[in-house]
C-alpha positions as CSV (number, residue, x, y, z in Angstrom):
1,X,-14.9,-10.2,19.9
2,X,-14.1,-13.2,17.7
3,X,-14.7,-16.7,18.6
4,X,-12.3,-18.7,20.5
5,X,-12.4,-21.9,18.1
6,X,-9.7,-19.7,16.6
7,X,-6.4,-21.7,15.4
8,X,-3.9,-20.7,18.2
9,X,-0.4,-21.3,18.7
10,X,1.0,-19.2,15.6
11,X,4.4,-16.8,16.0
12,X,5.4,-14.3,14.2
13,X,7.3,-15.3,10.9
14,X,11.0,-16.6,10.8
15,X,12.8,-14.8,8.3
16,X,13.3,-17.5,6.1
17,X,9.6,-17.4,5.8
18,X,9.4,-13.5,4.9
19,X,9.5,-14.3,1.3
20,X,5.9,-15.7,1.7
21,X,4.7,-13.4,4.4
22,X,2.7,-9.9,3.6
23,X,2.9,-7.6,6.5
24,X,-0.1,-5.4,6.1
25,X,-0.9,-2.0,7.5
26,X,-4.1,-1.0,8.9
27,X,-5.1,1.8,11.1
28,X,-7.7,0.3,13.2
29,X,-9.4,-3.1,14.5
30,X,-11.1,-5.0,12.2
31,X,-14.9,-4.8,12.8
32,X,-17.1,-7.3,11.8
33,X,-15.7,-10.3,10.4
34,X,-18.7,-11.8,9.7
35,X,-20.0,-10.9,6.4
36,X,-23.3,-11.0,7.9
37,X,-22.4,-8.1,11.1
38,X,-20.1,-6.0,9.0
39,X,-21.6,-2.8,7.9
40,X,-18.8,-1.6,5.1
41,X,-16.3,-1.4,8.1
42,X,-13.2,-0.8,5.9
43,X,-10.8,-3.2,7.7
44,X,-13.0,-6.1,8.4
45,X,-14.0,-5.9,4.7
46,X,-10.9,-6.0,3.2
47,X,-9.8,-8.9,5.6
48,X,-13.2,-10.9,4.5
49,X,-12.8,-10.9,1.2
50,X,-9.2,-12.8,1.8
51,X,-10.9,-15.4,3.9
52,X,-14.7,-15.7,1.7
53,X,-15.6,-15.7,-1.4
54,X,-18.7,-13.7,-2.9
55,X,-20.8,-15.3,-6.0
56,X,-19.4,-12.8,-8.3
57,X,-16.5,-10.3,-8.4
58,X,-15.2,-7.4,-10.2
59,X,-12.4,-8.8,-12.7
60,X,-9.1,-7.4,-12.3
61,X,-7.2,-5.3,-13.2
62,X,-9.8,-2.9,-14.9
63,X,-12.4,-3.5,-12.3
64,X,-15.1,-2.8,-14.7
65,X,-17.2,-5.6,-15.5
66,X,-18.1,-8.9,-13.3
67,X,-16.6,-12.5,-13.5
68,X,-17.5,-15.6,-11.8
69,X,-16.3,-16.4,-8.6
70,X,-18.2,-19.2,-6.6
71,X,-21.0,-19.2,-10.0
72,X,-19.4,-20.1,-13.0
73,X,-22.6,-18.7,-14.8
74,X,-25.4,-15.9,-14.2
75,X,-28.4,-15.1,-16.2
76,X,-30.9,-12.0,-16.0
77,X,-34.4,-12.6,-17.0
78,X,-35.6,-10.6,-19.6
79,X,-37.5,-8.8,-17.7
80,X,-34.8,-8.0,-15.2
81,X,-36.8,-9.9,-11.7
82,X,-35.1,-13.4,-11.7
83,X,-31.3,-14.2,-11.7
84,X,-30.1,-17.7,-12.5
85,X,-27.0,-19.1,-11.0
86,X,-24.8,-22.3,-11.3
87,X,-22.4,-22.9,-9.1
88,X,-18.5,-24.3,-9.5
89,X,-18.6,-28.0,-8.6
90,X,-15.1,-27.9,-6.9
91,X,-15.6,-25.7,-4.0
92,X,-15.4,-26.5,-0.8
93,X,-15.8,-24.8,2.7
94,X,-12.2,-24.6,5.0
95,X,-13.5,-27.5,7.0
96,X,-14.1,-29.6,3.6
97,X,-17.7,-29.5,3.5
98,X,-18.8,-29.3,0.1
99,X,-20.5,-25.9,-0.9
100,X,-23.9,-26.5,-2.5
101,X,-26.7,-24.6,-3.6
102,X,-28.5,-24.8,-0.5
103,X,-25.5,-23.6,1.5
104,X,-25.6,-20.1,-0.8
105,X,-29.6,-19.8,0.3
106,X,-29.1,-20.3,3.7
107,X,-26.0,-17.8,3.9
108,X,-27.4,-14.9,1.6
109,X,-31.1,-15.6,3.9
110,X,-28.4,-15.1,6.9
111,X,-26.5,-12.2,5.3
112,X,-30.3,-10.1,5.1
113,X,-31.8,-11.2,8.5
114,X,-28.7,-9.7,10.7
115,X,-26.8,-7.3,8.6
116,X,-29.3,-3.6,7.9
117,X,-26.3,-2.3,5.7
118,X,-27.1,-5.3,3.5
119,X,-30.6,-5.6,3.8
120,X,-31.3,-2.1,2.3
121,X,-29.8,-3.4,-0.9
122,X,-31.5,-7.2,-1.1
123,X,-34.8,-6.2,0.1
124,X,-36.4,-6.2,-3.5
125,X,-35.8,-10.4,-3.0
126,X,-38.8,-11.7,-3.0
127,X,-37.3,-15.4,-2.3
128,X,-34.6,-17.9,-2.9
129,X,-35.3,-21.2,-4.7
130,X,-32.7,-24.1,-4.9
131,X,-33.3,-25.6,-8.3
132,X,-30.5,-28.4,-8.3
133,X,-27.5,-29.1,-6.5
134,X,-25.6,-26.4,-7.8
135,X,-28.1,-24.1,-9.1
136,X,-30.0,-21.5,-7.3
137,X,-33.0,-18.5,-8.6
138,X,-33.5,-15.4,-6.7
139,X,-36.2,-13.6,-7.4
140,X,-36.7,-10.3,-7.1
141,X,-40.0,-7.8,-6.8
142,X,-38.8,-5.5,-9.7
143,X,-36.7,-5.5,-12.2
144,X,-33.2,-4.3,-11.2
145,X,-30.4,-5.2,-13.5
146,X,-28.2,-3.8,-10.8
147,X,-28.8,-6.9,-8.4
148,X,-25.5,-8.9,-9.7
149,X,-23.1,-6.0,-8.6
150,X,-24.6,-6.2,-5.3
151,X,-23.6,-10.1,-5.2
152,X,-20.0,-9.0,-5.6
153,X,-20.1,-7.1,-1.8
154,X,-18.1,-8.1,0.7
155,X,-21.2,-8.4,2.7
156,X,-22.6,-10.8,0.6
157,X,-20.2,-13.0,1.0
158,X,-20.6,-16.7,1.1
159,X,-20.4,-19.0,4.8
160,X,-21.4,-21.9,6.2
161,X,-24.2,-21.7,8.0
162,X,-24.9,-25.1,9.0
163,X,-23.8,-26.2,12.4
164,X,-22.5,-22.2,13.0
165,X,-23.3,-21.3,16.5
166,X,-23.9,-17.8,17.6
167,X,-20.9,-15.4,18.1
168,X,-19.2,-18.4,16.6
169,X,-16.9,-16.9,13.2
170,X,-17.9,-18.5,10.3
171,X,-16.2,-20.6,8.2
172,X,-16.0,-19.7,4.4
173,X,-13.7,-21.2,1.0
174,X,-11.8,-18.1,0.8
175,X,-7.9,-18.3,-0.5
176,X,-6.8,-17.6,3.1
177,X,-8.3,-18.6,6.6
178,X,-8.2,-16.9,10.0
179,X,-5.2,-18.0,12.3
180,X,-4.8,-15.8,15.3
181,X,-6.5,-12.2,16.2
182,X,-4.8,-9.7,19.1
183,X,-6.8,-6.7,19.3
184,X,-4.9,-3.7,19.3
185,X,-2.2,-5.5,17.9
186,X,-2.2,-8.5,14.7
187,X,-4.4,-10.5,12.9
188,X,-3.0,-13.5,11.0
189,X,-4.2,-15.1,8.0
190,X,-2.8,-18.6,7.0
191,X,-3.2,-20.2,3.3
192,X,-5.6,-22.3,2.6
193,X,-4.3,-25.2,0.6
194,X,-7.4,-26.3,-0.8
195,X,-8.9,-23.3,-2.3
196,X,-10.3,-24.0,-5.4
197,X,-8.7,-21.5,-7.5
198,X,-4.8,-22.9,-6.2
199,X,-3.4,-21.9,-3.3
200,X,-2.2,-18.1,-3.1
201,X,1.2,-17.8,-3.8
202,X,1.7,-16.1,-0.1
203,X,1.7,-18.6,2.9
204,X,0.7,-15.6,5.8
205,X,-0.8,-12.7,5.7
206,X,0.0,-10.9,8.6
207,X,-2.7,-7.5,9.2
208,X,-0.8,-4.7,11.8
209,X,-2.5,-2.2,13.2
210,X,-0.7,0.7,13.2
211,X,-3.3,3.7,13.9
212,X,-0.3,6.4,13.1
213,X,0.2,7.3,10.0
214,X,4.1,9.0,10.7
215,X,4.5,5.4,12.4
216,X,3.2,3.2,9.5
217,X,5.8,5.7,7.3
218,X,8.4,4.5,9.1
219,X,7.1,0.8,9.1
220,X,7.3,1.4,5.3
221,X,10.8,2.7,5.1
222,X,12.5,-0.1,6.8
223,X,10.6,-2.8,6.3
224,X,8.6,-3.7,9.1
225,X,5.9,-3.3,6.6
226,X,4.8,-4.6,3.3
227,X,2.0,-2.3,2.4
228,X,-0.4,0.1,3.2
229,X,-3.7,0.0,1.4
230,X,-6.4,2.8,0.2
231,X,-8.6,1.4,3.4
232,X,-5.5,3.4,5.5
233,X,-6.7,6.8,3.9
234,X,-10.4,6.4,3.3
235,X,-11.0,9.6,5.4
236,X,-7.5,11.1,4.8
237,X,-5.3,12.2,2.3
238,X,-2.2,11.0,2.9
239,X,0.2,14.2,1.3
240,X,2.9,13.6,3.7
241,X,3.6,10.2,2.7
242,X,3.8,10.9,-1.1
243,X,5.9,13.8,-0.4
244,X,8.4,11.3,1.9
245,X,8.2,8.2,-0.9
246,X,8.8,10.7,-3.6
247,X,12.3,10.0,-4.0
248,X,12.5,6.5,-1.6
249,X,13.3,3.6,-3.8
250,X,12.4,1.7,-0.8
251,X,8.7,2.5,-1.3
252,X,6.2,2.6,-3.9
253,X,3.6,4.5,-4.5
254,X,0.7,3.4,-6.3
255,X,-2.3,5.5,-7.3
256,X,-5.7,4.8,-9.0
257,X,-8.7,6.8,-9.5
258,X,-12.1,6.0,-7.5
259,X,-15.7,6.3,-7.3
260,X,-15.1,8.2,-4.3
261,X,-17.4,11.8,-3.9
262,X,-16.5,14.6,-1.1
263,X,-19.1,17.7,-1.3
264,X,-20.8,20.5,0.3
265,X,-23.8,18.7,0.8
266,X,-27.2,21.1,1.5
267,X,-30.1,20.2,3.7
268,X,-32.5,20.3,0.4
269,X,-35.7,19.5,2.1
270,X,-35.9,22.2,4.6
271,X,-38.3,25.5,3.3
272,X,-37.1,27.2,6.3
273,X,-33.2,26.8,5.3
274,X,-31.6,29.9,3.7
275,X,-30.0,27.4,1.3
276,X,-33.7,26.3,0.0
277,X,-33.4,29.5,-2.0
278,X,-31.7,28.1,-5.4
279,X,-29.7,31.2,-5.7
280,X,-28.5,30.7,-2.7
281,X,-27.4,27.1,-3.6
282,X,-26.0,28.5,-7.3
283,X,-24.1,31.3,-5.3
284,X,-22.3,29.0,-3.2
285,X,-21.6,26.6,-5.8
286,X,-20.4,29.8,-8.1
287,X,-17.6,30.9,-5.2
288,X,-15.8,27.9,-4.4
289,X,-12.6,28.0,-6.0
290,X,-12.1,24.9,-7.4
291,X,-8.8,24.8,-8.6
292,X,-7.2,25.7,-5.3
293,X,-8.7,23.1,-3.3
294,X,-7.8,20.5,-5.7
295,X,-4.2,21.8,-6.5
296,X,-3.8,23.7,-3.7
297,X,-5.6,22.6,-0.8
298,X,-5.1,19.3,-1.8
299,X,-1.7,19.0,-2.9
300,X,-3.1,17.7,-6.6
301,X,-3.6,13.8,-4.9
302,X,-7.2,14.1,-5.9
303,X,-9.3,14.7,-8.8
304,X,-11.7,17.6,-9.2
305,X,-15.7,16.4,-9.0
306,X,-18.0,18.0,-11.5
307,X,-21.4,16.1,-10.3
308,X,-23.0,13.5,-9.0
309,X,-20.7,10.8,-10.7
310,X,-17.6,10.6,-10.5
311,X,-15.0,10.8,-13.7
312,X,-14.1,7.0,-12.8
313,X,-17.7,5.7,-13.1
314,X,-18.5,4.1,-16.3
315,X,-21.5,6.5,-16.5
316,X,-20.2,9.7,-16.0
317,X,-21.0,12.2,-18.5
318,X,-18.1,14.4,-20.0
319,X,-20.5,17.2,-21.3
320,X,-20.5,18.2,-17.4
321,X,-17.1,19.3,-17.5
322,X,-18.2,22.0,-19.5
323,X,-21.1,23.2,-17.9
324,X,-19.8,22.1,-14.4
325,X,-19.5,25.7,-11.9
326,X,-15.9,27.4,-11.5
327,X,-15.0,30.0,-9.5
328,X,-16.8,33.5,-10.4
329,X,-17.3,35.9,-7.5
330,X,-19.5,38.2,-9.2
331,X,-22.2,35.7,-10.1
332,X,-22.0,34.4,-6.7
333,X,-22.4,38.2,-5.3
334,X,-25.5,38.7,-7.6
335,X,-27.1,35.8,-7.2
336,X,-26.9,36.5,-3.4
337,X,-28.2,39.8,-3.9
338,X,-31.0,38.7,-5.7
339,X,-32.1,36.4,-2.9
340,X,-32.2,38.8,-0.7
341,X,-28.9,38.9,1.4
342,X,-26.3,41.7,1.7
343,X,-22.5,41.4,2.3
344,X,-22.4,39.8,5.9
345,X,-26.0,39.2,6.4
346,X,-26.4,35.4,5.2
347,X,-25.0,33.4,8.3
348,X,-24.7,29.7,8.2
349,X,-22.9,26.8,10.2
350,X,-20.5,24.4,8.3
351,X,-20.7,20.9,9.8
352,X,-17.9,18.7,9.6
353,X,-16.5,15.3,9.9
354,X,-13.3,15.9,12.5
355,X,-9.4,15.4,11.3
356,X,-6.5,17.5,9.5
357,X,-8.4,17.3,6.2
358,X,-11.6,18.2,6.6
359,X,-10.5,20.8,8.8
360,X,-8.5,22.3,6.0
361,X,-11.1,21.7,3.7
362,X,-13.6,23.6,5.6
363,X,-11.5,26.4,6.5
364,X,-11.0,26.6,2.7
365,X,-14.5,26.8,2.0
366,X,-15.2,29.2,4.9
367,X,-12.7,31.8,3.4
368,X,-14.1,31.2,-0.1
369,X,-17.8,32.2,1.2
370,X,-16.6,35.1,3.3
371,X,-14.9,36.5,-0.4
372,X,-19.3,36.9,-1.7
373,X,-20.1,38.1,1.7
374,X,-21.8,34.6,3.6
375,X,-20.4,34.5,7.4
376,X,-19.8,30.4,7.6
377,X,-19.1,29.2,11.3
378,X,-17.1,25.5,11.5
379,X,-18.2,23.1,13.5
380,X,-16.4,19.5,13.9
381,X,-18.1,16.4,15.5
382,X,-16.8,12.4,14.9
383,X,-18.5,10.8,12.5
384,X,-21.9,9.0,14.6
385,X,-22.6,12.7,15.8
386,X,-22.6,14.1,12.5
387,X,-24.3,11.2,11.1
388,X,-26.9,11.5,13.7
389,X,-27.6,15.4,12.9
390,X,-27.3,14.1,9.1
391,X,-30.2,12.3,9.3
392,X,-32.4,14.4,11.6
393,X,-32.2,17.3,9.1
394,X,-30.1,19.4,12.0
395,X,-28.2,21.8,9.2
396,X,-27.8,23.5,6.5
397,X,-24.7,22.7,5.0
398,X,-22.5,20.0,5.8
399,X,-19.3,17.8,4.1
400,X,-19.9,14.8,3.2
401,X,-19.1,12.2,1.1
402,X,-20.1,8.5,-0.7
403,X,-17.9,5.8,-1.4
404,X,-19.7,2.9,-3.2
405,X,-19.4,-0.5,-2.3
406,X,-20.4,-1.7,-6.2
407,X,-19.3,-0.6,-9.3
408,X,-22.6,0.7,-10.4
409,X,-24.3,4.5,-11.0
410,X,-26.9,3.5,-8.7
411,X,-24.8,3.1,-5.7
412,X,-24.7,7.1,-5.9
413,X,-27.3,8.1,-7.6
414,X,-30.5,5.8,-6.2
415,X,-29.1,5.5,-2.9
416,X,-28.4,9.9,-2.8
417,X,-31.2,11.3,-4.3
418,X,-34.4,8.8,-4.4
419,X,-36.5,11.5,-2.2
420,X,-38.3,8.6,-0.7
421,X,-35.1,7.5,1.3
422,X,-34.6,11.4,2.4
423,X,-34.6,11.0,5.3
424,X,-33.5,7.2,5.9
425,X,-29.4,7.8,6.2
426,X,-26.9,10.5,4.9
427,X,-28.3,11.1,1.4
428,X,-28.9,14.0,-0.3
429,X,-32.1,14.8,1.7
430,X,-33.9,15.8,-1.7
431,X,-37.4,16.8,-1.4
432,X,-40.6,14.8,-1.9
433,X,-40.5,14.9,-6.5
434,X,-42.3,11.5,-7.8
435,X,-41.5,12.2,-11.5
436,X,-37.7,12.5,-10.5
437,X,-38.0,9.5,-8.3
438,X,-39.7,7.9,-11.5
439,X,-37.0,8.2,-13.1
440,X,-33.9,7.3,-11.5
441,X,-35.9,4.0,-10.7
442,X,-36.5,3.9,-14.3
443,X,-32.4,4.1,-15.2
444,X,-32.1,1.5,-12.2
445,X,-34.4,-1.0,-14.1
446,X,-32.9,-0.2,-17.5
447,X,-31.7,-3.6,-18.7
448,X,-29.7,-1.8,-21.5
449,X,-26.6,-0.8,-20.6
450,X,-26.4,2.0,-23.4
451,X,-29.8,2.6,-22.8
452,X,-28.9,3.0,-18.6
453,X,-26.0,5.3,-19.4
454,X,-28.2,7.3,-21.3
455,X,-30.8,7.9,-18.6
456,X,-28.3,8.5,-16.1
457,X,-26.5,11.1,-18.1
458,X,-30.1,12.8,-18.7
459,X,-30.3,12.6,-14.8
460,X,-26.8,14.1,-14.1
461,X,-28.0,17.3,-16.0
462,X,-31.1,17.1,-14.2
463,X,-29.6,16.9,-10.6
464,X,-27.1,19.4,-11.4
465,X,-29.8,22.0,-12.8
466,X,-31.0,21.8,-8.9
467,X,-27.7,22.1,-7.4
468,X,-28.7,19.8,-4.6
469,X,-24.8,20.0,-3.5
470,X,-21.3,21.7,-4.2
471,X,-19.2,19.1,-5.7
472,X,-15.7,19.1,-4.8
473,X,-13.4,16.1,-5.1
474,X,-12.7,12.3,-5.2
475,X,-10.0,11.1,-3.4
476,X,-7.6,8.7,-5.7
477,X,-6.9,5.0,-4.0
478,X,-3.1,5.4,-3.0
479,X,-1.0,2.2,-1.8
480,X,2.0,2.2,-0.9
481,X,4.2,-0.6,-1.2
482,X,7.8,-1.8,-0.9
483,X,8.9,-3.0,-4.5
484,X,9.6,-6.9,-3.9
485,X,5.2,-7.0,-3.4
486,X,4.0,-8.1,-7.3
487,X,0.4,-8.8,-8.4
488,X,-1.4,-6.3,-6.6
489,X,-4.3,-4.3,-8.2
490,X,-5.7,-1.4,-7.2
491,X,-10.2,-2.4,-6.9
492,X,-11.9,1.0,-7.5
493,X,-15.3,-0.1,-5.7
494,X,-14.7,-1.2,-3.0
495,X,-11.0,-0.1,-2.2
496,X,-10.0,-3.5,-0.7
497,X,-7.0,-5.5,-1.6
498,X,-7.2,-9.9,-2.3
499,X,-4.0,-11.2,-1.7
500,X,-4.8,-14.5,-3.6
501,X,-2.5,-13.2,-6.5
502,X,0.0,-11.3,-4.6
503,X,3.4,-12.4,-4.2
504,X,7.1,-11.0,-3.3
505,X,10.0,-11.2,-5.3
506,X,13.6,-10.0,-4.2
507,X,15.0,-6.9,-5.8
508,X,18.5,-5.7,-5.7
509,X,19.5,-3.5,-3.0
């Protein structure tokens, strides 16, 4: 529950006052407003990046390299361990205090003590030193050229920790600040008229939460709504709505591609597990067909996964498409029969997150093994039960997916297939191989870009020779929008909207 030094008194807008109001979309409660207690909770992400600002950002509208936002410079060491920072001098907090050097320290020191989901990626920080007013080292216990993305995070957001009482929200400098919160209902998000990069062109921002999607259409349609972001869809595909905006000039539809991953993940570090047996992993990668899912299946709204990067990730390696698996029956039935299994025999359980998707999605598969002779039972559990069995090593196969948080290789890669971490969260459960682990944290060190995208596409050939998983798809970011919203880009990693640019402008009827 949020604090109750909230700002209270606010209504809902006048309809002069539409012209600078965004009425938002959402599906659920925001959870965790407090960069420090959220844990990549879609909504409460997307709503603290409109009220905080992080050190550095991903640069619209490409998304693919960093820019300053509270530093105005960075530097990596040489030698990868120690990254300099100066800080703008015109920043302040919402209450006017003056952000300084020392109020970044004590707010990233904050961030690692009470938030796990962020402390897993600072812990190589060896410390924090405030080397001026507006300057700031941190030093890290290995070179990791990656540590800058991880600045840009909505959990590494900047607030002021001085004077911040517990349970108390935080303050930050962000373009917007927090108004009013009704759970189950709004959240409202007023300008803030200092913000150091001009006040956003939108006075309100108005969040709705609307937890069905038929309902939000309909929102959509007549205006009750401005937009629907990606964060709407993260574990759906929303087919219907396309379909209904197809020919609505009421509504837009805007897609982008993601860093997104959904596969049939296998429990790799379990010699008692049919699906230890390589063949038996090659088989089942050999009779998925691939081009039903994605055009069939999935009505085309997606885009087909051919390893462990995604085709959106800067290192993604386009030799894969080649070599990637495809649908061949035969191989699948004599690769089978070569383990050891006839028609029938080879019995597994499919677990699965619950909703319309995965359930068609799984029922695809199932019919796709039964075709090489494997007997695949369904079972569907919400998503701290499946996590739960996830990490205990309870299965054989199971969906899954990864959707970064950074724009960086290593967000899949380290984070899904370091065998050390195995069995720490929902990776890729890879078994105990230090010359593999060697070398992805080799390509995580890599202070070379061309040198790093070199490495990794070594390493994508590598993880595919061990078929540690049947990739399938990556769901594209979709927003929908009614056309009077401008200035909105579509962020790839993470799939959260700022509002700082974002503006309406009347169209004819």
């Amino acid at each position: 529950m949020l604090s109750l030094l909230l700002l209270t008194g606010c209504h809902p807008p006048a309809d002069d006052a539409r012209a600078t109001t965004l009425v938002v979309a959402v599906p659920s409660d925001p959870v965790g407003l407090d960069p420090a207690t959220n844990k990549a909770e879609p909504v409460g992400s997307e709503v603290i990046v409109n009220l905080f600002d992080t050190l550095l950002a991903w640069a619209p509208p490409t998304f693919d390299r960093l820019q300053g936002r509270l530093a105005s410079q960075w530097a990596l060491s040489a030698d990868g361990r120690h990254l300099s920072l100066t800080l703008r001098p015109d920043v302040r907090f919402q209450d006017g205090t003056a952000l300084d050097a020392l109020a970044v320290k004590q707010s990233l020191e904050r961030a690692t003590r009470l938030n796990p989901f962020l402390a897993a990626s600072f812990k190589a920080i060896d410390g924090i030193e405030v080397t001026g007013p507006l300057s700031l080292r941190i030093d890290l216990s290995e070179s990791m050229p990656t540590f800058a993305a991880l600045l840009a995070q909505p959990q590494a957001a900047i607030v002021k920790v001085a004077g911040l009482r517990p349970g108390q929200q935080p303050l930050g400098t962000g373009a917007f600040r927090l108004r009013r919160y009704s759970p189950d209902n709004e959240l409202i998000l007023e300008r803030n008229p200092g913000y150091f990069r001009g006040p956003a062109k939108l006075q309100r921002i108005v969040y709705r939460i609307i937890p069905d999607a038929s309902t939000r259409r309909l929102e959509l349609k007549y205006g009750g709504v401005d937009v629907s972001p990606p964060i709407s869809q993260l574990s759906t595909i929303p087919t219907d709505d396309i379909q209904a905006f197809e020919q609505d000039h009421k509504v837009q539809v805007v897609q982008a591609r993601s860093q997104i991953i959904r596969q049939l993940e296998f429990n790799n570090d379990n010699p008692a597990s049919p699906v230890h047996d390589l063949r038996v992993r090659q088989a089942m990668a050999w009779a998925v067909d691939y081009d039903g899912l994605v055009n069939g299946i999935l009505g085309g709204v997606v885009e087909r996964v051919y390893g462990p990067l995604p085709t959106a990730s800067w290192a993604f390696d386009p030799s894969l498409q080649a070599s990637a698996y495809h649908l061949d029956r035969d191989k699948a039935r004599h690769l089978l029969a070569e383990a050891g299994y006839q028609p029938g025999q080879l019995k597994l359980t499919l677990y699965a997150f619950q909703g319309a998707v995965w359930t068609s999605v799984a029922t695809f598969l199932q019919a796709n093994f039964a075709e090489v002779g494997i007997d695949v039972r369904i079972e569907q559990s919400e998503f701290s039960l499946l996590r739960a069995r996830h990490v205990a090593g309870q299965f054989d196969i199971a969906l899954d997916g990864r959707q970064p948080w950074y724009n960086d290789p290593d967000a899949h890669i380290t984070i899904g297939y370091l065998s050390s971490l195995a069995r720490s969260a929902m990776t890729f459960r890879m078994p105990p191989d230090p010359a593999l682990d060697e070398r992805i944290v080799q390509a995580r060190s890599q202070p070379d870009p061309a040198v790093r995208k070199q490495e990794y596409a070594q390493l994508q050939h590598e993880l595919m020779a061990r078929v540690p998983a049947v990739y399938l798809f990556s769901n594209k970011l979709i927003l929908f929008k009614r056309p009077e919203v401008q200035g909105l880009a579509l962020n790839s990693a993470p799939p959260l909207s700022e509002y700082w640019a974002v503006y309406k402008e009347p169209v004819a009827p």
